[in-house]
N, C-alpha and C positions, 0 to 999 in steps of 0.2 A: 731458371728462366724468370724474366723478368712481369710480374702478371699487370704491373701497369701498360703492358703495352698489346696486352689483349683486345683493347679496344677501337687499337688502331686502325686503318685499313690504307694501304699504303700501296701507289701500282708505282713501277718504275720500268716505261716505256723508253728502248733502244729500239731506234731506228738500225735498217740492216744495209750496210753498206754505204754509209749514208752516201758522201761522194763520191763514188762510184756509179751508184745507184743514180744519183741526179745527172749524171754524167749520160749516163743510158738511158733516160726517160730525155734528155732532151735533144741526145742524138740516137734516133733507135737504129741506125748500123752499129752501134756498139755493145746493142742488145745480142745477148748471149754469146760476149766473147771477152777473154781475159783482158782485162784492162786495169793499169794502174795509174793514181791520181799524184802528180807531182814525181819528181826526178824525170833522168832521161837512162839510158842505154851506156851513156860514157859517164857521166856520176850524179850529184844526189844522193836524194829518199826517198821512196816510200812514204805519202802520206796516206793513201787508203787502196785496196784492193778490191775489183769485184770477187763474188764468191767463186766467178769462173777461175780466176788468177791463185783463189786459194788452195784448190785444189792441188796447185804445181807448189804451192810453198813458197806464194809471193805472201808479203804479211806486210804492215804499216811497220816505218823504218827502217825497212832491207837496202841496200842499197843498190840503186838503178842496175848498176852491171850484174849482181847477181840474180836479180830479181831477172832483169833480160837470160839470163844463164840457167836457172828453174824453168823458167817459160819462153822458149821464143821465139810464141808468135805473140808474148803484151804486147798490148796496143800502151803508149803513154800519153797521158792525157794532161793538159796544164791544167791547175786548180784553177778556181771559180769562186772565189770566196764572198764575194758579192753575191753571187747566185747561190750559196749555200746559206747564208744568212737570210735570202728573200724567202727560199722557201721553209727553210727553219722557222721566222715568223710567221708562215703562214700557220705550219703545226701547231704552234702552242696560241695561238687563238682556237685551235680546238681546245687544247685542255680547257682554256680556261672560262668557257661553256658549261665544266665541269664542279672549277673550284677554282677559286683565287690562292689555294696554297700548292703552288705548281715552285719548284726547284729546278730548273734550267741548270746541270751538269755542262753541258755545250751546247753546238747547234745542234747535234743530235740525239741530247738523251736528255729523258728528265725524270726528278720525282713527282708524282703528286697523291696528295693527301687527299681521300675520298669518304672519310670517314663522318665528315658529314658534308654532301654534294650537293649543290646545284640542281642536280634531275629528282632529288630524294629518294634515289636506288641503294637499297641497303646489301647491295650485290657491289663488290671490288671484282668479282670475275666477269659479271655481264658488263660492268662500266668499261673494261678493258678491253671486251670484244668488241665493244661498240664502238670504242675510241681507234681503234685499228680499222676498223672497217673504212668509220669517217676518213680517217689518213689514205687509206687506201682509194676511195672515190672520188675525196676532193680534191688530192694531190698529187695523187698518183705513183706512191711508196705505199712499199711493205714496210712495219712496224712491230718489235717482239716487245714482250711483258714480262714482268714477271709483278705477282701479287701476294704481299703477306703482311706481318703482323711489326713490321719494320723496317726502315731501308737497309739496311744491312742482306736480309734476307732477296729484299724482293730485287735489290743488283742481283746478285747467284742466280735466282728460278728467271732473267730476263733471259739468261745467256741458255736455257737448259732446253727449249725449243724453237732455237733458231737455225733459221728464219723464217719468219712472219708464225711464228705460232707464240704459244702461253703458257706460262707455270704459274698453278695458287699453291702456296704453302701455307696450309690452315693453322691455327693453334696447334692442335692434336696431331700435325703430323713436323714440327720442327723439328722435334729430337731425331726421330727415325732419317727424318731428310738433311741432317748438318753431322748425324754420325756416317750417313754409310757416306757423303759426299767426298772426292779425291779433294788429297790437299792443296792441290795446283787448282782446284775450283772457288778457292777462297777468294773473297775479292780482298784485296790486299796482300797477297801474300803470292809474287814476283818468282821468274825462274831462280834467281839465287838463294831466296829463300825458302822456297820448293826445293832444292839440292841437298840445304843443309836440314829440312826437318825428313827429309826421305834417311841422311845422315845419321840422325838419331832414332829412326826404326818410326817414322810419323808419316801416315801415307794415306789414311783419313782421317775425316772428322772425329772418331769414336780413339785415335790413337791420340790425337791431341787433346780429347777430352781427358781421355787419362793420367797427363801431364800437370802436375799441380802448378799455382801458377808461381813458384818461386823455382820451377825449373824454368818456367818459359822467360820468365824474368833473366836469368842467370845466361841464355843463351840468344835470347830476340830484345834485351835491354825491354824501354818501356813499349816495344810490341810485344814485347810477354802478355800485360795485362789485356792487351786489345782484341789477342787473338782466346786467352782462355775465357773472356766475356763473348764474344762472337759467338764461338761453338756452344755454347750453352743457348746463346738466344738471345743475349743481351746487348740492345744496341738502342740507345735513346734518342739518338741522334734526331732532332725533327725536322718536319720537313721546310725548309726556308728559303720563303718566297722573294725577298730583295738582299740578297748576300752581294754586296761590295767587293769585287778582288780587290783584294791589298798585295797582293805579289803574285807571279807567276814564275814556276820555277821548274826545271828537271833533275834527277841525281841521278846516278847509275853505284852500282858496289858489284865491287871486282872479285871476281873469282880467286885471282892471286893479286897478291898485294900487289902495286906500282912503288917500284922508290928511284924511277927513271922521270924525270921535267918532261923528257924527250914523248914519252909514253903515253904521261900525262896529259899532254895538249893535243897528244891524237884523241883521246877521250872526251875532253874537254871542247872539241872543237864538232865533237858529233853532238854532245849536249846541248851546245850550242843549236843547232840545226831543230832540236827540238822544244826549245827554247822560244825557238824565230818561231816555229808553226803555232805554238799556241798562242802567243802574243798574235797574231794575221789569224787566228782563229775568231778570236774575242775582238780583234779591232782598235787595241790598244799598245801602248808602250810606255817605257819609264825609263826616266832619271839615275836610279839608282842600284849598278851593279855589285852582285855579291857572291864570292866563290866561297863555297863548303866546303871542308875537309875534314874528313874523317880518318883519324891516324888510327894503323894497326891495335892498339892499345885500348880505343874506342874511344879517349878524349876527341872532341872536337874543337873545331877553328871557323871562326871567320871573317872575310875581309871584303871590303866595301872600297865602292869608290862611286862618289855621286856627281851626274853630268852637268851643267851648263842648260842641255836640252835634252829631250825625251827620245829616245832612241829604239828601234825594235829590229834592226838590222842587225843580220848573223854576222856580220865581219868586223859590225863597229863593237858587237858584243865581246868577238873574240879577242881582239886588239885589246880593250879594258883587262879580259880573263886575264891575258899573258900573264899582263901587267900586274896583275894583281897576284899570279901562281909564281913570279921572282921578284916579287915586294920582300919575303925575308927566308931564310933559309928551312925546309922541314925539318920538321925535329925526325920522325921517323914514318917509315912507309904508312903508302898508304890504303886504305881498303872502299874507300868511298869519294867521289867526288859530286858537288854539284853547283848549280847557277840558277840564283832569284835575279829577276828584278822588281823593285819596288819602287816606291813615291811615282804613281802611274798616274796616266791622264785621267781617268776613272770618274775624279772630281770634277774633270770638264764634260765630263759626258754623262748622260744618263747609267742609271746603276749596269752592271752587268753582272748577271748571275752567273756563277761558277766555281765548281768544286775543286779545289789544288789538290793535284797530288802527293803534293810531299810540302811537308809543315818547314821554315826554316827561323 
């Protein structure tokens, strides 16, 4: 483990439900009953679920008919993404009461660095109960935590008493808290890549510590080294307060390979959909489309095509995709696909903070 980072104190508050949740504080008949936020009943997404709805195994991204077919009495709710942004600003003028090293992941999550605050509380566990509290009174959400000795860790302990409660994970108790943890609790580490280390006999922390890292190399490429630094404790990552998106992107990787176009563009055209929500998340769009491909073999590919004008529309996205997936012939299947865009308005707008999840 890494001991330069002992000194850190780092909370990483996730809002619980976020839209949903604002969903039902603004209209309370909706209070305490399954509701999902975006699609309908005949098609669509899924973009957020209350926890009533999760119960039946509606989840963000299901699609409306099945999510209706889990649950049906969902209520479907149109987004509000104007209304999610107003009161997402109102949140982080809480944090930053706290500290000006506050990292906005969305509108409902952040980091922030507490290590030296504003209130000059040398407590990361009381800053966090306080900071919930305030969310709670002045806004009128629940808010979960988790608190340690780096973002890496304190994503994991946010999600470990939800909702509306708290995880510290102190120095002294890392190791014991990242070996017994399941490997589907990694943040980072996705149901296909939970399939294939359950595959290799890895089903906790303490199994993948085992694993030296020119195995994880040889089977998770360069997520080899991400994850045998992780589980030790090692994550430097700081925390950063005016991060620029420079693209926004989704990928997906297939259980079985694709070497069908036809297949492809059913795939492509759901990435798509998730693609449009985060760009309407953040408030922005771009110029410049780009399709991923990852051939069985693990070389990869990419191909671009840059617009005219700034685009964030799911259909003008997909039209480019096609375009761009019979631009030239595959050489061979394929196990992964996905969609950036780039050259965003970003620059005409004030900064927007936000973490991507997949690097292109």
């Amino acid at each position: 483990m890494d001991s330069n980072n002992f000194q850190r104190k780092i909370i990483h508050i996730d809002m619980d439900a976020f839209y949903a949740s604002v969903e039902q504080m603004d209209n309370p008949a909706l209070k305490g009953k399954p509701i999902a936020v975006g699609g309908n009943e005949n098609r669509g997404v899924v973009s957020a679920a209350s926890y009533e709805a999760r119960k039946f195994g509606v989840r963000s991204a299901l699609s409306g008919v099945l999510a209706k077919k889990y649950c049906p009495e969902l209520i479907f709710v149109r987004p509000r993404f104007d209304r999610y942004k107003e009161i997402s600003k109102q949140i982080q003028r809480i944090f930053y009461e706290y500290t000006d090293l506050v990292e906005p992941l969305s509108l409902d999550e952040a980091y922030l660095d507490v290590t030296h605050n504003k209130k000059g509380n040398p407590s990361a566990t009381l800053l966090a109960r306080e900071i919930r509290a305030r969310i709670l009174s002045e806004v009128g959400l629940t808010a979960s935590a988790g608190i340690s000795i780096n973002k890496f860790i304190a994503k994991v302990a946010s999600d470990y008493n939800k909702p509306n409660g708290q995880k510290t994970v102190s120095g002294d108790e890392i190791v014991s808290f990242l070996e017994d943890l399941p490997i589907q609790k990694f943040y980072g580490v996705g149901k296909v890549t939970t399939d294939k280390m359950f595959q290799l006999g890895i089903f906790t922390g303490l199994d993948l510590k085992n694993k030296s890292v020119e195995f994880l190399e040889q089977h998770f490429g360069k997520s080899g080294r991400y994850y045998y630094q992780v589980v030790r404790g090692i994550h430097n990552s700081p925390v950063q307060p005016k991060r620029t998106t420079k693209s926004v992107a989704a990928e997906h990787t297939f259980e079985v390979n694709l070497s069908s176009e036809i297949f492809m563009l059913e795939q492509l055209e759901s990435i798509t959909v998730q693609v449009e929500k985060r760009l309407q998340k953040h408030a922005i769009s771009g110029k410049t489309i780009t399709l991923k491909i990852k051939y069985s073999d693990f070389s990869q590919q990419t191909r671009s095509k840059t617009m005219p004008y700034f685009v964030s529309d799911r259909n003008l996205i997909f039209e480019v995709v096609k375009e761009l997936l019979y631009q030239e012939r595959l050489k061979d299947s394929v196990r992964l696909l996905g969609i950036a865009l780039s050259n965003l308005n970003t620059e005409q707008k004030r900064t927007v903070a936000v973490q991507l999840q997949f690097d292109f």
